[in-house]
C-alpha positions as CSV (number, residue, x, y, z in Angstrom):
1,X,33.9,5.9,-95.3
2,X,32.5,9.5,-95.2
3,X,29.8,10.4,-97.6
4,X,28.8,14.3,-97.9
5,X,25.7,14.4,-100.3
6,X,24.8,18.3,-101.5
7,X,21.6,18.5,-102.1
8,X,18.1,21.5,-102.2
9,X,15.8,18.4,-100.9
10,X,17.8,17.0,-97.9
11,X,14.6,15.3,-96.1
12,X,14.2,13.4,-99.2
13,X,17.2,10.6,-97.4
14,X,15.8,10.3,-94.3
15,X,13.5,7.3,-95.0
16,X,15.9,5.1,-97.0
17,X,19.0,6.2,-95.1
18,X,17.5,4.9,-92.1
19,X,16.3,1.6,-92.8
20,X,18.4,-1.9,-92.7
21,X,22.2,-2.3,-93.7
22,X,22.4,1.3,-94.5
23,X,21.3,1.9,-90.9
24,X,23.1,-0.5,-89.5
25,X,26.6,0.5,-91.1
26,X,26.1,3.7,-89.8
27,X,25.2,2.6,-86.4
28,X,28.4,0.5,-86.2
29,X,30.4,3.6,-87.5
30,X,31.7,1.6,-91.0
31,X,30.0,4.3,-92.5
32,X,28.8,8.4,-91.9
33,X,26.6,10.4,-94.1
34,X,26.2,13.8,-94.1
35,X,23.5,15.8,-95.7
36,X,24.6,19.4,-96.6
37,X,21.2,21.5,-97.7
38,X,22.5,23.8,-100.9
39,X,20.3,26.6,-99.7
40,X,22.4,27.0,-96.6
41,X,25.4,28.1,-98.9
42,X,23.3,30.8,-100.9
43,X,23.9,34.7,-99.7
44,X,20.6,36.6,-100.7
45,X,17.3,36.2,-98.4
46,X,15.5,34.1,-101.0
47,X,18.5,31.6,-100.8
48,X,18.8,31.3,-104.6
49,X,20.5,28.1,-105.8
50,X,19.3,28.4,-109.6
51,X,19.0,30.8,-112.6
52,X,18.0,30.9,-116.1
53,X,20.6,29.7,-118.4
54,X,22.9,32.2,-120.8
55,X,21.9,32.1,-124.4
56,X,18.6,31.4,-123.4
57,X,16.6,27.9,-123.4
58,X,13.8,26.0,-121.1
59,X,13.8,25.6,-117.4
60,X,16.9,26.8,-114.6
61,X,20.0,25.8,-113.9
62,X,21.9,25.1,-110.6
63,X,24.7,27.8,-110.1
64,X,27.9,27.1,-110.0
65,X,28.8,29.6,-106.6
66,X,26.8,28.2,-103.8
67,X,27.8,24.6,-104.8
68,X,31.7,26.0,-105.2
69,X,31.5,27.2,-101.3
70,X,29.3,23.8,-100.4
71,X,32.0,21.8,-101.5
72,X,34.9,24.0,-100.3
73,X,33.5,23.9,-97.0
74,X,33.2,20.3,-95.9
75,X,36.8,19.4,-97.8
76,X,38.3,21.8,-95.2
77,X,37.0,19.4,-92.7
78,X,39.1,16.4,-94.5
79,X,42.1,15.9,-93.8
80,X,44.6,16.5,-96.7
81,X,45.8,12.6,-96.4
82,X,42.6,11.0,-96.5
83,X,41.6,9.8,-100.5
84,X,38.3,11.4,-101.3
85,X,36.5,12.4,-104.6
86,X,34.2,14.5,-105.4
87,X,31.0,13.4,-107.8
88,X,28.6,15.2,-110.0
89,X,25.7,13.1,-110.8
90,X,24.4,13.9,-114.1
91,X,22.5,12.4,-117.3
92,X,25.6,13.3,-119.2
93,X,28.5,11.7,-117.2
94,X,30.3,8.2,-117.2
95,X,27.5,5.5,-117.1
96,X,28.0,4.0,-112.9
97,X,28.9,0.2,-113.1
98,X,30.3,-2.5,-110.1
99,X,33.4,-1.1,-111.3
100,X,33.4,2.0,-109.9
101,X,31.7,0.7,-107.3
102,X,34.6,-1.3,-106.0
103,X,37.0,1.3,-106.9
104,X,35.5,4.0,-104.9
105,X,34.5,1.7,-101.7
106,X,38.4,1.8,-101.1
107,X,38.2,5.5,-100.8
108,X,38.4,7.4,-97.2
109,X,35.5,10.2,-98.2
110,X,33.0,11.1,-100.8
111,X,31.2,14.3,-101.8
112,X,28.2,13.6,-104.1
113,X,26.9,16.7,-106.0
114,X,22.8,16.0,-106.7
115,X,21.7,18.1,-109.9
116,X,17.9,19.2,-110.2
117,X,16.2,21.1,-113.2
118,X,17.6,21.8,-116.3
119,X,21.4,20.9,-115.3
120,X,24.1,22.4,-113.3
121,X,26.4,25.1,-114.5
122,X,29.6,23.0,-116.6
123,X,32.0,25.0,-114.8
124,X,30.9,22.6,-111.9
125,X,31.7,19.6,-114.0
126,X,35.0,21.5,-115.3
127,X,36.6,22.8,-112.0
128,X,34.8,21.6,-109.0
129,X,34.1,17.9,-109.5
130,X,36.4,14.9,-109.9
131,X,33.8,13.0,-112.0
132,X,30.8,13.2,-113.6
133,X,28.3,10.4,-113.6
134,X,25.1,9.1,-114.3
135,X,23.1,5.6,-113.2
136,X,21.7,4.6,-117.1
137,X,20.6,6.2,-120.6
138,X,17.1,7.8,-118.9
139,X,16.6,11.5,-117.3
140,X,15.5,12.0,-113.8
141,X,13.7,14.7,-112.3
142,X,17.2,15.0,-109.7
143,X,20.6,13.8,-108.3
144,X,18.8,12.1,-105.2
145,X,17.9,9.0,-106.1
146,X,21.0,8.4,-108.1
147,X,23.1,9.2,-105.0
148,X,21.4,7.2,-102.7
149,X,22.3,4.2,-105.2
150,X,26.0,5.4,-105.3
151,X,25.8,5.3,-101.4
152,X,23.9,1.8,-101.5
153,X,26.3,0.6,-103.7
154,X,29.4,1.0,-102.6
155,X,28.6,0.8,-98.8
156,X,27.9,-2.5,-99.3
157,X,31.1,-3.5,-100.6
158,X,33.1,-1.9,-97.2
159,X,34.6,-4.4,-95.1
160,X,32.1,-5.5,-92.7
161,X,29.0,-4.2,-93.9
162,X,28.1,-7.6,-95.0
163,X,29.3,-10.9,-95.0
164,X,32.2,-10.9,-97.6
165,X,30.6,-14.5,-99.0
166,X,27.8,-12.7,-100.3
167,X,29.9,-10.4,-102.7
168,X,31.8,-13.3,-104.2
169,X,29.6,-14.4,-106.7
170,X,27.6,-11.2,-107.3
171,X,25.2,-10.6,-110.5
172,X,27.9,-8.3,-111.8
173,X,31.2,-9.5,-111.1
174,X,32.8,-12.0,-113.1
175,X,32.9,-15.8,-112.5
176,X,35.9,-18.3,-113.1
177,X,34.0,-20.9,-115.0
178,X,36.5,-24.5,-115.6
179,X,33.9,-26.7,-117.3
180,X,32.3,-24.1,-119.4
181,X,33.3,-21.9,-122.7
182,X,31.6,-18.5,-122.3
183,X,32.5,-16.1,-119.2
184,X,29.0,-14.6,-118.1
185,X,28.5,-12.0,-115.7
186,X,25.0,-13.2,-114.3
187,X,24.0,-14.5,-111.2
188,X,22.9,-18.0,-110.8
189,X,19.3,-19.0,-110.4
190,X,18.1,-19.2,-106.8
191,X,14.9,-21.1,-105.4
192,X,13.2,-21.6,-101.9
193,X,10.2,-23.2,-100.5
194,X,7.7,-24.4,-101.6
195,X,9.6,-28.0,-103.8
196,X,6.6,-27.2,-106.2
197,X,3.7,-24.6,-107.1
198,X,1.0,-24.5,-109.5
199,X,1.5,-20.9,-111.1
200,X,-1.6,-19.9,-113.7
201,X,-2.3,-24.1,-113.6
202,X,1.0,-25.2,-114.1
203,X,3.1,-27.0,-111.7
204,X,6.7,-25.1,-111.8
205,X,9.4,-26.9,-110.1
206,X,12.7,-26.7,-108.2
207,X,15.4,-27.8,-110.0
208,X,16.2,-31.6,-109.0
209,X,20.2,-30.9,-108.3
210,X,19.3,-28.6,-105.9
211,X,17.6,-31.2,-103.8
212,X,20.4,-33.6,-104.5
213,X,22.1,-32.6,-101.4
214,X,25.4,-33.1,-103.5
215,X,27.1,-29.6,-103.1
216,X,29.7,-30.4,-105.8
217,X,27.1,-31.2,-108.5
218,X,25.2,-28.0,-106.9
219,X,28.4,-26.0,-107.0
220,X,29.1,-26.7,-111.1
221,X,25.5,-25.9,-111.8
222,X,25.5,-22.8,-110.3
223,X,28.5,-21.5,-111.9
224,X,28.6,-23.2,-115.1
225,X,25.4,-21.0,-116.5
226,X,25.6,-21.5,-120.1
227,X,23.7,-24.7,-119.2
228,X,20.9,-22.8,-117.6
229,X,20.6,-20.1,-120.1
């Protein structure tokens, strides 16, 4: 998987992008990020990447021409057979869910646009992007922290990032539950040492079945959660 991320604050990746399974995917070539600064694909000396908005209003707005050429530029390095999409993250797109997640892990390449200041021109959304999307009902000062999440997200869900165990019961993905009525998309409870521990003068325990050492018992608790919650 290929991920292009366009973007006027490109050192803003380095730290996260190089820490644990992120680093690691990329260091066993599941994965490849690329970091394309916005500025580079400006053509005046000031390298202009924003403008006030027509019809007047608050604040700047990211052009619509040096993200056209960004985005033209690294699909000409793709080849025409590989499945890619192209993604502007904004306040007013598709709310991000597992769902997408999944769907877009199976894809060959991805080029995330990250907006900043007062929007990006709508012709971007209209004729350059694929989708538009935003990660929850709340307004960020830019695109870069939801891209890392898109990245985060769905890396972890390529084959062999992690073990595959760990993604069958996750928080948001649906459980077949036989002994119970209601479906619930949460993960199950987990505890770890200490047994017991006296928080604020209370002594808060481990859950007895979980010291039974009976992994059936310990299997139906953890996925029959209407009788936790």
């Amino acid at each position: 998987m290929r991920f292009d991320i366009i973007t006027i604050f490109p050192k803003i990746f380095d730290s996260y992008f190089n820490e644990s399974i992120i680093k690691r995917a990329q260091k066993r070539k599941l994965i490849k990020i690329n970091i394309h600064n916005l500025r580079d694909f400006t053509k005046d000396k000031h390298k202009t990447v924003d403008d006030k908005p027509y019809g007047g209003g608050f604040g700047m707005v990211l052009m619509v021409e040096p993200i056209y050429k960004a985005v033209k530029k690294i699909k000409s390095k793709i080849l025409k057979s590989k499945k890619s999409k192209i993604i502007l993250l904004s306040a007013k797109g598709k709310k991000f869910n597992q769902k997408m997640a999944q769907k877009f892990s199976k894809l060959d390449q991805i080029i995330i646009i990250s907006g900043r200041y007062e929007g990006v021109d709508e012709r971007v959304a209209k004729y350059v992007a694929d989708e538009e999307i935003s990660i929850g009902d709340y307004i960020l000062t830019g695109g870069e922290i939801p891209a890392m999440i898109l990245v985060d997200t769905i890396t972890r869900l390529i084959p062999g990032v992690i073990n595959e165990n760990s993604l069958k019961e996750e928080s948001f993905s649906k459980l077949k539950i036989k002994n119970c009525k209601l479906k619930i998309n949460f993960e199950y409870p987990h505890y770890t040492r200490p047994e017991k521990i006296k928080i604020d003068g209370k002594e808060r325990h481990t859950p007895k079945i979980l010291l039974s050492g009976n992994h059936k018992k310990i299997k139906d608790w953890q996925e029959c959660l209407t009788k936790i919650f």
